[in-house]
C-alpha positions as CSV (number, residue, x, y, z in Angstrom):
1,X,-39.0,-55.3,-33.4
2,X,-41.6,-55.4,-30.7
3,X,-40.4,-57.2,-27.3
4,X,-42.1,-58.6,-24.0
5,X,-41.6,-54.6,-22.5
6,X,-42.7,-52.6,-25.7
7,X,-46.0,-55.3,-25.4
8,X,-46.4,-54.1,-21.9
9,X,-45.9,-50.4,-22.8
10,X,-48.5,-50.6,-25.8
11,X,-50.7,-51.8,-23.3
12,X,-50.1,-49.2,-21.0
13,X,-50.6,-46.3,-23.8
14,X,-53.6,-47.9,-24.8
15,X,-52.0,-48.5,-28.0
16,X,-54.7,-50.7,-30.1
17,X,-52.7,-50.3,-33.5
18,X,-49.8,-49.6,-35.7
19,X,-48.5,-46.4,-36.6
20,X,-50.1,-44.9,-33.3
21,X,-47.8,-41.7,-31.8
22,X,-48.3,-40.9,-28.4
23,X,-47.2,-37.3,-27.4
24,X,-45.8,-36.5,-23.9
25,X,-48.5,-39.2,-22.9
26,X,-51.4,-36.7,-23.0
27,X,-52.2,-36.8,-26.6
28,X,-52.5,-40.0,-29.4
29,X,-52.5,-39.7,-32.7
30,X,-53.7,-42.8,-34.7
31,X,-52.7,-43.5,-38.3
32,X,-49.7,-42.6,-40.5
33,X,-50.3,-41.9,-44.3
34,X,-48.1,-42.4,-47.7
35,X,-45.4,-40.6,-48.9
36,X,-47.2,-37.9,-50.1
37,X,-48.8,-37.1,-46.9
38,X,-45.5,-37.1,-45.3
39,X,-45.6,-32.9,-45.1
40,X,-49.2,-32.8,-43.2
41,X,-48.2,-35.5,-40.8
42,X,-45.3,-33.6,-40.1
43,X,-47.6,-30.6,-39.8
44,X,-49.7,-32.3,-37.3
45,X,-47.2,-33.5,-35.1
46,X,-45.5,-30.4,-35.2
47,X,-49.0,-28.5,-33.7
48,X,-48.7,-31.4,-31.3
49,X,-45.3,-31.2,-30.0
50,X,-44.9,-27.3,-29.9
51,X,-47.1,-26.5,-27.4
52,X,-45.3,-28.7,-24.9
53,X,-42.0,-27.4,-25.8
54,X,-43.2,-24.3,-23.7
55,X,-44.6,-26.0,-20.7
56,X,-42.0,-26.1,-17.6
57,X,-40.3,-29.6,-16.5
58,X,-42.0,-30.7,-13.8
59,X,-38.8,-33.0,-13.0
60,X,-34.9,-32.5,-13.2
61,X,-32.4,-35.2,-14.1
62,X,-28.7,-35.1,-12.7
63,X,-25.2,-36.9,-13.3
64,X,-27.0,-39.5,-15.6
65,X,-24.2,-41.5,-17.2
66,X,-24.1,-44.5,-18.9
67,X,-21.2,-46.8,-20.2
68,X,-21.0,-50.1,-22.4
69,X,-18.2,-52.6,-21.0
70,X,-17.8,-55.7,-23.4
71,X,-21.7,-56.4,-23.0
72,X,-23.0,-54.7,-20.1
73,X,-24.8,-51.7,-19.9
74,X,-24.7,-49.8,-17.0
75,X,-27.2,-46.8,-16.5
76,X,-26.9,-44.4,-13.2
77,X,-28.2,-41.0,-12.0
78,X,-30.6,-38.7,-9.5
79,X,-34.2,-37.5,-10.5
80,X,-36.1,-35.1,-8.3
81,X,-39.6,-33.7,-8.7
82,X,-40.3,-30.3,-8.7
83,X,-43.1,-28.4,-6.9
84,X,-45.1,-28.5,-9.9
85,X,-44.7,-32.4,-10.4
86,X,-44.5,-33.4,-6.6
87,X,-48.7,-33.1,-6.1
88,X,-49.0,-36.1,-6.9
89,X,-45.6,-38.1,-6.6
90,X,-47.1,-41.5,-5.0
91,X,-48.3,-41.9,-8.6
92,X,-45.0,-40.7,-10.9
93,X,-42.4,-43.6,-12.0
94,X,-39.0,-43.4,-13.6
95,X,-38.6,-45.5,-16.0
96,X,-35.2,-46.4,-18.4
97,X,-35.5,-47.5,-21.8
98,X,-32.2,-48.7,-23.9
99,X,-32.5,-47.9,-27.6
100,X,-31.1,-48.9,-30.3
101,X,-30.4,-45.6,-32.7
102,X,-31.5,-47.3,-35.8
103,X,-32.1,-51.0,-37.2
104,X,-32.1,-51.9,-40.9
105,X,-35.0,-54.1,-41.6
106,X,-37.8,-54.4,-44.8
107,X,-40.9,-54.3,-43.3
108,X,-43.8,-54.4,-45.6
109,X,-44.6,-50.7,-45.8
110,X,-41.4,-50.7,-47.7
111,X,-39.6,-48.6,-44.9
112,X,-36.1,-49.8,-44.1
113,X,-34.2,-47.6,-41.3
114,X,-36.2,-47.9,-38.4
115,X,-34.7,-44.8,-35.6
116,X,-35.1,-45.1,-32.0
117,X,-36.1,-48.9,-30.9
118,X,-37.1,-50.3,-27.7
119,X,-35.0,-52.9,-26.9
120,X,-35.6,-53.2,-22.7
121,X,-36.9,-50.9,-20.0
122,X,-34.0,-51.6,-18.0
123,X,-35.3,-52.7,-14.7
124,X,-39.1,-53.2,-15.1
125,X,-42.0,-51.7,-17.3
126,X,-43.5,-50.8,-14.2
127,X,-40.7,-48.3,-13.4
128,X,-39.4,-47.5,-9.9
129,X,-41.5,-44.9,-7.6
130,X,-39.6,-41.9,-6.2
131,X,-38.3,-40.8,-3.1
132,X,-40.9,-38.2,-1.3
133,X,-40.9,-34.8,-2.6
134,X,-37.9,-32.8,-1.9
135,X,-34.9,-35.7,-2.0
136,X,-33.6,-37.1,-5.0
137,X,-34.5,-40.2,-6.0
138,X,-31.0,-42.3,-6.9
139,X,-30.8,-45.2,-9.7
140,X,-28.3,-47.7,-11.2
141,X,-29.3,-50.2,-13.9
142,X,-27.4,-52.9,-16.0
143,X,-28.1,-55.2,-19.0
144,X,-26.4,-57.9,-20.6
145,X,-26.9,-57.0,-24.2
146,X,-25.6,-60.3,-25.2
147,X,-28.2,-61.8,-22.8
148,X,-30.8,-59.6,-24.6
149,X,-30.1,-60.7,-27.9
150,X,-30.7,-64.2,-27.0
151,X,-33.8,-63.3,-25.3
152,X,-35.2,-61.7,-28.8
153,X,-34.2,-64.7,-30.5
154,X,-36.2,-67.0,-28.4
155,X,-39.5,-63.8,-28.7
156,X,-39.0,-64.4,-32.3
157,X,-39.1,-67.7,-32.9
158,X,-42.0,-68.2,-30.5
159,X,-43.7,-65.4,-32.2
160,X,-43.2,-67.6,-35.7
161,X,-44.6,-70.8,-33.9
162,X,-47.4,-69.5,-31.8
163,X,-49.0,-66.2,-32.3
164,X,-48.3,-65.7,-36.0
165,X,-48.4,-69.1,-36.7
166,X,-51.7,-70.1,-35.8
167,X,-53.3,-67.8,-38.6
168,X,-50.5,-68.6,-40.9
169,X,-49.0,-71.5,-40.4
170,X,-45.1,-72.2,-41.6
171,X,-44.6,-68.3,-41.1
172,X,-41.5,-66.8,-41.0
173,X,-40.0,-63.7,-40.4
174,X,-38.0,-62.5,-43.9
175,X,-34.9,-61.7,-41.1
176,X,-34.5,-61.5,-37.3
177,X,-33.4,-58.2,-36.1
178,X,-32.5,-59.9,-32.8
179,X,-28.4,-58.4,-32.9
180,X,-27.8,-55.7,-30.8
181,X,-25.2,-53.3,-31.5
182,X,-23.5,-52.0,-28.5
183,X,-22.2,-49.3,-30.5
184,X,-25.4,-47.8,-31.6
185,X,-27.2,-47.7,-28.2
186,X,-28.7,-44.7,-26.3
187,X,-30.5,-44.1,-22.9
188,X,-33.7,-42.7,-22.7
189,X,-35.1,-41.8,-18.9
190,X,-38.2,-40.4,-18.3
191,X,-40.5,-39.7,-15.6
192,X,-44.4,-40.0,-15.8
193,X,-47.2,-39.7,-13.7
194,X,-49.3,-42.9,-13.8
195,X,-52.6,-41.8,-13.1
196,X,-53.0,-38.9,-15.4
197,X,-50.2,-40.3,-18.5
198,X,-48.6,-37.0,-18.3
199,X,-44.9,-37.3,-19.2
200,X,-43.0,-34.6,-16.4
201,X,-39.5,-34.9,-17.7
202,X,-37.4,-37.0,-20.0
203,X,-33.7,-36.8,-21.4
204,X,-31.0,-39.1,-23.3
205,X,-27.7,-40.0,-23.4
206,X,-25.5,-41.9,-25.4
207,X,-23.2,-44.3,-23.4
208,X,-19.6,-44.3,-23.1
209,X,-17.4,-46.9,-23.8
């Protein structure tokens, strides 16, 4: 389920494995565990998370919409830093990721329903740099979902023939979940600082139609 921008974005995180959780940026976690761990790595997150529930935004998002027309998805909306966050605003992006709310596929952990894939930071990886402190930074994205689908198909099957299939050749994926369902997308925006990781503001919303 990984993609040319979640590549880039492990990269960016530092990511080095699989399960890795990355908390507001700040703070990685390595690891999962079996189904009997399942409480204390709940319990972990949850001492993670909590703390940063009570930190201010640094950032506020306004009028974000989004709407799916046949295949296009169309993301708009104004960000603005705060004082807290505008310090150092050369380094903060915003960046838009389209998710898909859950895919079925049988991995080989044995776990099914997979919530919350990446399927394109709309625009690029990189993100787009803000207006200076003080004035809203405007945005307006689209993606051909259709488009995107094709483009997974062709990750996939490259995937098969050139990175998996050097150490195991004639390898093939079980199934290809390269089908997007317009109906089951959401819109993730979130703003983060580049030099320290630190994620100011984020927020979500499921597109119209």
């Amino acid at each position: 389920m990984t993609n040319p921008d979640t590549e880039s974005r492990g990269r960016y995180c530092q990511v080095g494995s699989t399960p890795t959780a990355v908390f507001d940026g700040l703070n990685i976690k390595t690891g999962g565990g079996s189904t009997a761990q399942a409480a204390m790595v709940f319990n972990d997150y949850k001492q993670r998370i909590e703390p940063r529930m009570a930190k201010p935004p640094a950032a506020a998002f306004s009028n974000l919409q989004a709407k799916v027309e046949g295949q296009t998805v169309t993301v708009s909306g104004q960000v603005d830093l705060k004082p807290e966050g505008a310090a150092n605003s050369e380094n903060v992006r915003l960046r838009i990721a389209l998710v898909q709310e859950v895919i079925r596929y049988s991995g080989s952990n044995g776990v099914r329903l997979h919530n919350f894939v990446v399927r394109k930071l709309m625009g690029t990886p990189e993100g787009k740099p803000l207006e200076k402190p003080g004035t809203k930074t405007s945005f307006f994205k689209t993606v051909n979902i259709g488009t995107l689908g094709e483009n997974q198909k062709e990750y996939l099957a490259k995937y098969e023939a050139e990175t998996a299939g050097k150490r195991r050749p004639g390898f093939k994926f079980p199934e290809k979940p390269d089908r997007i369902d317009p109906a089951g997308l959401l819109i993730v925006a979130f703003l983060q600082d580049d030099q320290t990781k630190e994620i100011l503001q984020a927020c979500f919303v499921k597109p119209g139609r």
